[in-house]
ZAMARGU-4260 file (C-alpha; in steps of 0.2 Angstrom, whole numbers, plus 5000, padded with zeros to 4 digits):
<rodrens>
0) 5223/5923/4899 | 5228/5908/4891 | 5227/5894/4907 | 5243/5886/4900 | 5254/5903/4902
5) 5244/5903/4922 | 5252/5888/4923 | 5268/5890/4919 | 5269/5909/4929 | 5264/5897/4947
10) 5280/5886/4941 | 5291/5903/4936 | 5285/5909/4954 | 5287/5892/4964 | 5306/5894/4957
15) 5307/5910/4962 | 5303/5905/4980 | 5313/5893/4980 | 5329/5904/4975 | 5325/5914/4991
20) 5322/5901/5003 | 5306/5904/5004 | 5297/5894/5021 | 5282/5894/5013 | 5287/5886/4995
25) 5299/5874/5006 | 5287/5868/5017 | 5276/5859/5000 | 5292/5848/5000 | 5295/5833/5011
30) 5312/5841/5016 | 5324/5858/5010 | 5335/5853/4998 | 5345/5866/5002 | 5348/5868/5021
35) 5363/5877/5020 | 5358/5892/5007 | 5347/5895/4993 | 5352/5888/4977 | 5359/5900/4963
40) 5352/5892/4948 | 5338/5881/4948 | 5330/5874/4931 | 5316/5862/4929 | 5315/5847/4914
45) 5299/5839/4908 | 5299/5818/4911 | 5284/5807/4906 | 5279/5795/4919 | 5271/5779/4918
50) 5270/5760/4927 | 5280/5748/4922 | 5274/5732/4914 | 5270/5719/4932 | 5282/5708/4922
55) 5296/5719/4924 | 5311/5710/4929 | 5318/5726/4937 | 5306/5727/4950 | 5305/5745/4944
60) 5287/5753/4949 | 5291/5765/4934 | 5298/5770/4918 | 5302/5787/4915 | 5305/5798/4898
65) 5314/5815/4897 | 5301/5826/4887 | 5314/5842/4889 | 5319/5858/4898 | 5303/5864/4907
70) 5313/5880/4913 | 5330/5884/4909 | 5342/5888/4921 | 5339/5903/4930 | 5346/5912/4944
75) 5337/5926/4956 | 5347/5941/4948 | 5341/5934/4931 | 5331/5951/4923 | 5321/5938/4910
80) 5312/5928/4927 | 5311/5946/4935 | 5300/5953/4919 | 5291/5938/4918 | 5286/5938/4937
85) 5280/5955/4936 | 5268/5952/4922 | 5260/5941/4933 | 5261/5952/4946 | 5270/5940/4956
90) 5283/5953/4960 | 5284/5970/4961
</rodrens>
């Protein structure tokens, strides 16, 4: 299987989690985000990190760029994540 494709199907699946309050997915974050319910969507976008230049006059430790959407908006009841998760046999 192509290792890039893996890699995106543990991100699909993380999200997936995440939809459903999952404890498990929850507990790799410092704190929930979402205390009172599961989100309905949640999307992902791409950014580029690096340091900034010790010069910096904004005292910024670093710069980011926006590379794009990583994973468009997507809800639980969305049938496109649901077919995708189940050809990684991340659901049934």
């Amino acid at each position: 299987m192509d290792p890039d494709r893996q890699r995106e199907s543990r991100i699909v699946h993380l999200g997936w989690k995440l939809l459903h309050n999952d404890a498990g997915a929850l507990s790799l974050l410092a704190s929930n985000p979402f205390p009172e319910a599961p989100p309905r969507f949640l999307r992902a976008e791409l950014y580029r990190y690096e340091f900034t230049d010790p010069e910096d006059e904004t005292d910024a430790w670093w710069k980011r760029r926006h590379l794009g959407s990583y994973m468009p908006a997507l809800s639980a009841e969305s049938k496109e994540l649901q077919r995708f998760l189940r050809e990684f046999h991340w659901i049934e």
